[in-house]
C-alpha positions as CSV (number, residue, x, y, z in Angstrom):
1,X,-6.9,-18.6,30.7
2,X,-5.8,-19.9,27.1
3,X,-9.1,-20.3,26.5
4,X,-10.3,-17.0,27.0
5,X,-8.1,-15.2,24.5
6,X,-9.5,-18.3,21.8
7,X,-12.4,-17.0,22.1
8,X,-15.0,-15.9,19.5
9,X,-17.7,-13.4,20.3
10,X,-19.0,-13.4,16.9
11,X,-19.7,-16.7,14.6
12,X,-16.3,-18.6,13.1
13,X,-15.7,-17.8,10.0
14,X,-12.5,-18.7,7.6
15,X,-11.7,-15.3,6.6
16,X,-12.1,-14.9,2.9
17,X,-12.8,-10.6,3.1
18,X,-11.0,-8.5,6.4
19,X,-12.8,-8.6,9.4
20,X,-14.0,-4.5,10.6
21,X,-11.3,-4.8,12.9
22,X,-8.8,-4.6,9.9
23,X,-10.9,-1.9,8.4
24,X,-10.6,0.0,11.2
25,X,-6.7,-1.3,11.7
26,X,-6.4,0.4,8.1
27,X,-7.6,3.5,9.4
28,X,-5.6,3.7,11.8
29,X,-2.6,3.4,9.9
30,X,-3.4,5.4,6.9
31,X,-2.7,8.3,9.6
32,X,1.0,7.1,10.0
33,X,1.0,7.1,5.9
34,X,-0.9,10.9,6.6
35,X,1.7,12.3,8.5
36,X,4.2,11.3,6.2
37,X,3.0,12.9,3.6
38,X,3.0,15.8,5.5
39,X,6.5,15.8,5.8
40,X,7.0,15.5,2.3
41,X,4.7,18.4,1.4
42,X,7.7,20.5,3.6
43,X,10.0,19.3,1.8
44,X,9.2,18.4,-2.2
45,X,13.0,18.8,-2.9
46,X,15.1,15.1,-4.2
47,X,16.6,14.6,-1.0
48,X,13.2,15.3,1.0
49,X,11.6,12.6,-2.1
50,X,14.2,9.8,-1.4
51,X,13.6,10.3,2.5
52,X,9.7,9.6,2.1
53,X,10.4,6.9,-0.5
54,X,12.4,5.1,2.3
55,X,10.3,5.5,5.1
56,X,7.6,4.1,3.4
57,X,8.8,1.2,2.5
58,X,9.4,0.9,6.6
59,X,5.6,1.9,7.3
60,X,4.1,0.0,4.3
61,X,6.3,-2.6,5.0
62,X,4.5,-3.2,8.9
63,X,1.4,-3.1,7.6
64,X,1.9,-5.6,5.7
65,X,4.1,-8.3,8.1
66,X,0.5,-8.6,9.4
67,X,-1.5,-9.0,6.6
68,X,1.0,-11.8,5.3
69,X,0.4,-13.1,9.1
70,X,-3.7,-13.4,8.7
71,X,-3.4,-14.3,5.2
72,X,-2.9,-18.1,6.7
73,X,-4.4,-17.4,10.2
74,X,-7.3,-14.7,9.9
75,X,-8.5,-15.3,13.5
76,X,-10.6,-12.8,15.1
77,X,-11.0,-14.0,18.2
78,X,-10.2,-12.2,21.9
79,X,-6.6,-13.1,22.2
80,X,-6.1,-11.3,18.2
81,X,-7.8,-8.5,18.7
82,X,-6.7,-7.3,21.9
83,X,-2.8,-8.0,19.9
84,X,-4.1,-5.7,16.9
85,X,-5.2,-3.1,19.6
86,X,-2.1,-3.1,20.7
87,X,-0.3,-3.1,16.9
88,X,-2.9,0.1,15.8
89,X,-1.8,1.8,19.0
90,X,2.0,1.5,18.5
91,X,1.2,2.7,15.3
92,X,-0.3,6.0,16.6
93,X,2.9,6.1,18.3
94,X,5.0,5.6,15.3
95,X,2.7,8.4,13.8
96,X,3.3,10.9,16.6
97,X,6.6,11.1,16.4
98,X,7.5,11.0,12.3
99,X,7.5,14.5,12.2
100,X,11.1,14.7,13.3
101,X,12.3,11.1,12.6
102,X,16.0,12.0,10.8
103,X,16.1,13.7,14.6
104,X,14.8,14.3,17.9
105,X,12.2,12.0,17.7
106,X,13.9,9.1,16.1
107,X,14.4,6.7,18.4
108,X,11.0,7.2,19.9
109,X,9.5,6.2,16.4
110,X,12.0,2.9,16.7
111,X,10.9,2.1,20.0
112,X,7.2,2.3,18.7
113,X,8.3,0.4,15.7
114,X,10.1,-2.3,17.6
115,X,7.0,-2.9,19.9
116,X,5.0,-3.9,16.4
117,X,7.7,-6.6,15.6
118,X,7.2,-8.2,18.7
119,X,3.6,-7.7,18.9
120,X,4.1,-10.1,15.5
121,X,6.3,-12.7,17.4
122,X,3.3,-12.6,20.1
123,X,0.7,-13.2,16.7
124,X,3.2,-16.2,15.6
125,X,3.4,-17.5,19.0
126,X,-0.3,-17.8,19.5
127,X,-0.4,-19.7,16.2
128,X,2.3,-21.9,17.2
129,X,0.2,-22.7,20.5
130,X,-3.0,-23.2,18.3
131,X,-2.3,-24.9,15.2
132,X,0.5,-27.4,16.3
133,X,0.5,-28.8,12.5
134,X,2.3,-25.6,11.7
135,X,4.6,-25.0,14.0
136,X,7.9,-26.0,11.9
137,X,6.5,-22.9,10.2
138,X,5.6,-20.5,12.9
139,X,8.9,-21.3,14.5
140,X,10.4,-20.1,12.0
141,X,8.7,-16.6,11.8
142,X,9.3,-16.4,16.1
143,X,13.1,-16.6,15.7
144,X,13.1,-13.9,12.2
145,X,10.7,-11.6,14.6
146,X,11.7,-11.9,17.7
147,X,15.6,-10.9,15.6
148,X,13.9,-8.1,14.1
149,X,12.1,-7.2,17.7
150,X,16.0,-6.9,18.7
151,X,17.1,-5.2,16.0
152,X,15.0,-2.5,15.6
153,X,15.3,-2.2,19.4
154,X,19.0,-1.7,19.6
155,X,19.0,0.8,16.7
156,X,16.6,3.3,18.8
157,X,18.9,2.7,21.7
158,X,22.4,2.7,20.2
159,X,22.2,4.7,16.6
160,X,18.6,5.8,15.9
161,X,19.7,8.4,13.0
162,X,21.4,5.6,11.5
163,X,19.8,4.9,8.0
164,X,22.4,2.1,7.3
165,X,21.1,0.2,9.8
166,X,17.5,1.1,9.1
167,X,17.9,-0.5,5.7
168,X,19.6,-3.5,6.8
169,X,17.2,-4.7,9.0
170,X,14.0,-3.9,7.1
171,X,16.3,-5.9,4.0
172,X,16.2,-8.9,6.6
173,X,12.3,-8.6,6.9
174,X,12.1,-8.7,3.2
175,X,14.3,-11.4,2.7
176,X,12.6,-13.2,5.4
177,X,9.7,-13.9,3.1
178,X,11.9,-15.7,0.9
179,X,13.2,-18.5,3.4
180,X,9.9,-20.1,3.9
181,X,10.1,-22.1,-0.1
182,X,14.0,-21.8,0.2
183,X,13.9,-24.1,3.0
184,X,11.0,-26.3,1.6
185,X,12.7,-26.9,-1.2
186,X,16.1,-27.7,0.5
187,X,15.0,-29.8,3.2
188,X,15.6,-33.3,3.1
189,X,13.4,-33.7,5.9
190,X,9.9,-33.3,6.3
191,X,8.9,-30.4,4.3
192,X,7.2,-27.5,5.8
193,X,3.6,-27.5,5.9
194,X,2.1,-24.1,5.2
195,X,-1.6,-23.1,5.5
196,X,-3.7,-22.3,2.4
197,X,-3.2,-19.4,1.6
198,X,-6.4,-16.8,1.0
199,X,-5.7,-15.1,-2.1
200,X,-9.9,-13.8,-2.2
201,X,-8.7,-12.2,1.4
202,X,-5.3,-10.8,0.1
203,X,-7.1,-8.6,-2.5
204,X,-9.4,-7.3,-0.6
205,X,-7.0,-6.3,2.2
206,X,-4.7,-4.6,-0.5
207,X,-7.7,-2.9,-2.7
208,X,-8.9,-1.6,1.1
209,X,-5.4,0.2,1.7
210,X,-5.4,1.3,-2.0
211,X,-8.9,3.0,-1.6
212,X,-8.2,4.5,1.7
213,X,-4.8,6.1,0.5
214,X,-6.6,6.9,-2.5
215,X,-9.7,9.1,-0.6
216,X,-7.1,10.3,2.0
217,X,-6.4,13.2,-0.4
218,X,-9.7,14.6,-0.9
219,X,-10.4,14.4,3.1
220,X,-7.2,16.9,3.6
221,X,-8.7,19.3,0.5
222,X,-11.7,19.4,2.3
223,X,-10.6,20.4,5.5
224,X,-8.4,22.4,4.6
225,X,-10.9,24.2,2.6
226,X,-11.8,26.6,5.5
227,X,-8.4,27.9,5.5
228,X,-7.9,29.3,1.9
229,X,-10.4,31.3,-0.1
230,X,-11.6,29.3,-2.8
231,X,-11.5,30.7,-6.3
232,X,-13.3,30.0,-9.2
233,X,-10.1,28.5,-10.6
234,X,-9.8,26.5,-7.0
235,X,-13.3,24.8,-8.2
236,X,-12.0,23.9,-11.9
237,X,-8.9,22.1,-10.0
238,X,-10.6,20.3,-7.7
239,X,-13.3,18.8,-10.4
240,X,-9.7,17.6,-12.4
241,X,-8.0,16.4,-9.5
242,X,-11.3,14.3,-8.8
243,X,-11.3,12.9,-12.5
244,X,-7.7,11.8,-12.4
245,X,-8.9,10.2,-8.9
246,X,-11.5,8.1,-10.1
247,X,-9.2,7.1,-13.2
248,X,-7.4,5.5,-10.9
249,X,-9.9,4.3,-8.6
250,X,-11.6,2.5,-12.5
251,X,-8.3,1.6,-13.7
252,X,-7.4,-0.6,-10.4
253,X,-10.7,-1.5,-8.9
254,X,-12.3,-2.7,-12.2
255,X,-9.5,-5.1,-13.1
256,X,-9.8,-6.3,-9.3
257,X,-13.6,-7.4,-10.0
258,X,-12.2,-9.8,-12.9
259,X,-8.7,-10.5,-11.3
260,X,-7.8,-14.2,-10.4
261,X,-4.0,-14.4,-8.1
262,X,-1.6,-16.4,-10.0
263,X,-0.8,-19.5,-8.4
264,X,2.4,-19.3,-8.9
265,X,4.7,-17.9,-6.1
266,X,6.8,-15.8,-8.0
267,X,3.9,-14.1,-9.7
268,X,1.8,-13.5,-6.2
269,X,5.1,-11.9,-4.8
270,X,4.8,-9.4,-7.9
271,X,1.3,-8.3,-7.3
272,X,2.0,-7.7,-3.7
273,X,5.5,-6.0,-3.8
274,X,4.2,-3.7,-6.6
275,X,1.5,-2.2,-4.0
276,X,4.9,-0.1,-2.6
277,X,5.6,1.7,-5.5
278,X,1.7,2.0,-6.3
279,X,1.1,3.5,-3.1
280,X,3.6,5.8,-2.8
281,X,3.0,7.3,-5.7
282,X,-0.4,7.5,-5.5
283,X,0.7,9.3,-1.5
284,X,3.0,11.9,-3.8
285,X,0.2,12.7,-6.2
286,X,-1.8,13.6,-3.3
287,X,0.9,15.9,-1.6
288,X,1.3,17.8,-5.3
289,X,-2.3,17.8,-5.7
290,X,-2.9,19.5,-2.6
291,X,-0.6,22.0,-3.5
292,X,-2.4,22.6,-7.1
293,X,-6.1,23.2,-4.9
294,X,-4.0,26.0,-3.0
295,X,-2.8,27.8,-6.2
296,X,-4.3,31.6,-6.7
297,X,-5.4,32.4,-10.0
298,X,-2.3,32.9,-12.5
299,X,-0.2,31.0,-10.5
300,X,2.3,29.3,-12.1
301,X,3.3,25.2,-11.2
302,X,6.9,25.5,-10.7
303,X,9.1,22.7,-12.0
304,X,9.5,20.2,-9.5
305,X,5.6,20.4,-8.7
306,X,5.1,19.3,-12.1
307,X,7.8,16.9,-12.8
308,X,6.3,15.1,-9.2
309,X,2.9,15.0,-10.1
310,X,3.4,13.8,-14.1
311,X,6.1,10.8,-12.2
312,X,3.6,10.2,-9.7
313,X,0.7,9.5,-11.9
314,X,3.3,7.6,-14.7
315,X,3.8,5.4,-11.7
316,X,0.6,4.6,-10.7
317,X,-0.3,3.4,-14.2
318,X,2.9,1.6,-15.0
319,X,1.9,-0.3,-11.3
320,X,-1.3,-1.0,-12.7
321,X,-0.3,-2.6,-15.9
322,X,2.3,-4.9,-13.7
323,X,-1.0,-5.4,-11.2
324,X,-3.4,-6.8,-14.8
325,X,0.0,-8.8,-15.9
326,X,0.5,-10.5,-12.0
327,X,-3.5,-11.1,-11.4
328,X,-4.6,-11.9,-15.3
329,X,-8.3,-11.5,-15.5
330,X,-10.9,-14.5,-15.0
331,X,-12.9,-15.6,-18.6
332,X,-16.0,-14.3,-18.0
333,X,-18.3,-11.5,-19.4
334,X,-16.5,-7.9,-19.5
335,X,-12.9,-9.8,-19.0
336,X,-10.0,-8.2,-21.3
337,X,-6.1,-9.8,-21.3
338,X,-3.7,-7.5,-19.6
339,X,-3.5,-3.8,-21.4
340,X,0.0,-3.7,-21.0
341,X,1.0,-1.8,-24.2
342,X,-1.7,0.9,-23.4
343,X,-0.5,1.6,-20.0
344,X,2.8,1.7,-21.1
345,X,2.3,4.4,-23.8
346,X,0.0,6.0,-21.2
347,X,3.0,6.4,-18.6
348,X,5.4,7.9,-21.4
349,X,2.9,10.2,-22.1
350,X,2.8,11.6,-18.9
351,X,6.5,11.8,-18.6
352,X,6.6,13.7,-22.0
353,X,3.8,16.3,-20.7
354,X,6.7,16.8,-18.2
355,X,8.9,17.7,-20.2
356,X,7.0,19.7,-23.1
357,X,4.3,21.3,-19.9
358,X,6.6,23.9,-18.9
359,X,5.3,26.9,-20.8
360,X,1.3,25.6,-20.2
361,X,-1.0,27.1,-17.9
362,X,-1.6,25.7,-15.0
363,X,-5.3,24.8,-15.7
364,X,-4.2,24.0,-19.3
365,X,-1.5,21.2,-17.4
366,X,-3.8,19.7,-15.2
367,X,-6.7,19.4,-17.9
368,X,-4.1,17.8,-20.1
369,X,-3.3,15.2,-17.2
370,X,-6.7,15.0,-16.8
371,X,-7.6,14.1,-20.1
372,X,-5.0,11.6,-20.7
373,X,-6.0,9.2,-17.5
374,X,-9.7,9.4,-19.1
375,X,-8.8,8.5,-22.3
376,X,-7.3,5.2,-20.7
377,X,-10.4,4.6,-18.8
378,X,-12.3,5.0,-21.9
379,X,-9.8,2.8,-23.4
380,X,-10.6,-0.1,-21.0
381,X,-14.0,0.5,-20.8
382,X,-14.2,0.1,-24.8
383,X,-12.1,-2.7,-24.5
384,X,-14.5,-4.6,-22.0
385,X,-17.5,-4.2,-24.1
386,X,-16.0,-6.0,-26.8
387,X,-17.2,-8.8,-24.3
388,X,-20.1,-8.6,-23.5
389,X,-21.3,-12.1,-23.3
390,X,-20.3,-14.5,-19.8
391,X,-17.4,-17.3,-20.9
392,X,-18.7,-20.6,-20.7
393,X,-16.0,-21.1,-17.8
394,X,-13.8,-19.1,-15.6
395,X,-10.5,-20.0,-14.6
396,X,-9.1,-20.8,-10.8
């Protein structure tokens, strides 16, 4: 029976890119990440933004227990993919119910959520049964999950509205990641042997999620299309909104064609960490955007719309410059050292066009953001062509 769930129906591969499983995992989640943002767009007031901030970290932070988990075991045989049905459905659950989750619905989202921890400990188990020169490792992981798996459980049952408790328990999943080269280092047994890691597989998972949040915006502009009468004014917006877009998509996604993971620990747990805040922001810039497609003509952006979307996008590039300083780019033709100064004086720009945009026009504001996230693309692109030629080697 074992042997069944081993079992490949497609050629064995070592993982280096996700499997279409994951891709359509991603999909699948991105909804949860959808509905969220919907619940924001009710509710753009600070209290509503620190609500969203914190449930995301609890959303992002499940989709990315399993990528860490395939990142040293990217099986995709029976016995794992019948598991990550099981995870993508959970998280249908999850994104059934987030529309009330300070309420009603609460404990039904925890109940989901609690099913995707132990769905993990099942992963870690399975690993534990198939690679037995890792199970001091995977043993580990079982207990921390299968705590979790409790943990989350009670909350839903006993105190579901409970954010305390939320917090402490996902801190323990975050800290969790940390006990692994604490107790390396500390042992005076044995030390713990880990799997090699695939750092090739770990930015292509993360620059999937960061495209798919990314386009998510433009699929709710478009269907939502039908339902507002589109101006010429709604045109002009949506041809900014789609510049600052691709800014973001160059910025990121050409740095990830010449990026090489750090082999050090510390800086690896930079470049994935700063995914939350990357993310999230690039979620709120999509809420606020949608709102700016809706405007009417002479329409004016009211404050908090445009202190969101000038912090959102400040965010985004601040991440990115952290992203180019974790992952420094390979030698090789095109390469450039981290543009850390530029981004930095990019992101205060933006905050400054918050403050000094209140008495601009709407189109006038947007064309301003517009402009200032294609000036740093033209930046890096005049940057890159200031190599031209291919480095006689590349670093590992």
């Amino acid at each position: 029976m074992l042997s069944f769930f081993r079992t490949n129906t497609v050629p064995h591969r070592h993982a280096e890119v996700g499997t279409w499983l994951e891709l359509f995992f991603d999909l699948v989640y991105v909804a949860t990440l959808v509905e969220l943002g919907n619940r924001l767009s009710h509710d753009l007031s600070l209290p509503g933004l620190l609500q969203f901030l914190f449930l995301f970290i609890i959303i992002w932070w499940s989709w990315l227990e399993k990528v860490l988990f395939n990142r040293y075991f990217p099986n995709d045989d029976i016995g794992q993919r019948i598991l990550t049905f099981i995870y993508m459905a959970l998280m249908g659950f999850m994104a059934f119910n987030i529309h009330d989750i300070t309420g009603t619905t609460a404990a039904y989202f925890l109940l989901a959520y609690a099913g995707s921890k132990f769905v993990v400990v099942l992963m870690y188990v399975k690993a534990w049964i198939q690679y037995p020169q890792y199970r001091p490792m995977t043993r580990i992981y079982i207990v921390a999950f299968s705590v979790a798996t409790i943990g989350w459980l009670a909350i839903a049952i006993f105190a579901p509205t409970n954010f305390f408790l939320w917090a402490l328990v996902t801190g323990f999943g975050i800290a969790l990641q940390a006990i692994m080269p604490i107790m390396q280092s500390r042992s005076n047994k044995r030390s713990i042997e880990i799997p090699p890691m695939k750092k090739h597989y770990m930015r292509h998972r993360f620059g999937e999620l960061t495209i798919i949040v990314l386009g998510e915006f433009f699929i709710k502009v478009i269907t939502h299309a039908s339902e507002r009468e589109v101006y010429l004014v709604t045109v002009l917006y949506f041809i900014l909104l789609l510049s600052i877009s691709t800014s973001i998509w160059w910025l990121y996604f050409d740095h990830q064609e010449h990026s090489a993971l750090a082999k050090r620990r510390s800086l690896m747990e930079v470049w994935v960490y700063i995914h939350y805040p990357l993310l999230a922001a690039i979620t709120v810039y999509g809420v606020v955007g949608n709102k700016v497609i809706a405007l009417i003509p002479g329409e004016a952006m009211s404050d908090h719309k445009r202190w969101l979307i000038c912090a959102a996008l400040a965010t985004v590039i601040a991440c990115i410059a952290v992203i180019e300083w974790a992952a420094r780019e390979k030698a090789g033709a095109m390469s450039r050292p981290p543009q850390t100064m530029i981004r930095i004086l990019g992101a205060i720009g933006l905050i400054l066009l918050a403050f000094l945009g209140r008495g601009l026009s709407t189109p006038f504001f947007i064309a301003i953001l517009a402009g200032i996230m294609i000036i740093l693309v033209g930046m890096d692109i005049s940057r890159r062509l200031r190599n031209p030629e291919t480095a006689q080697a590349e670093m590992t």
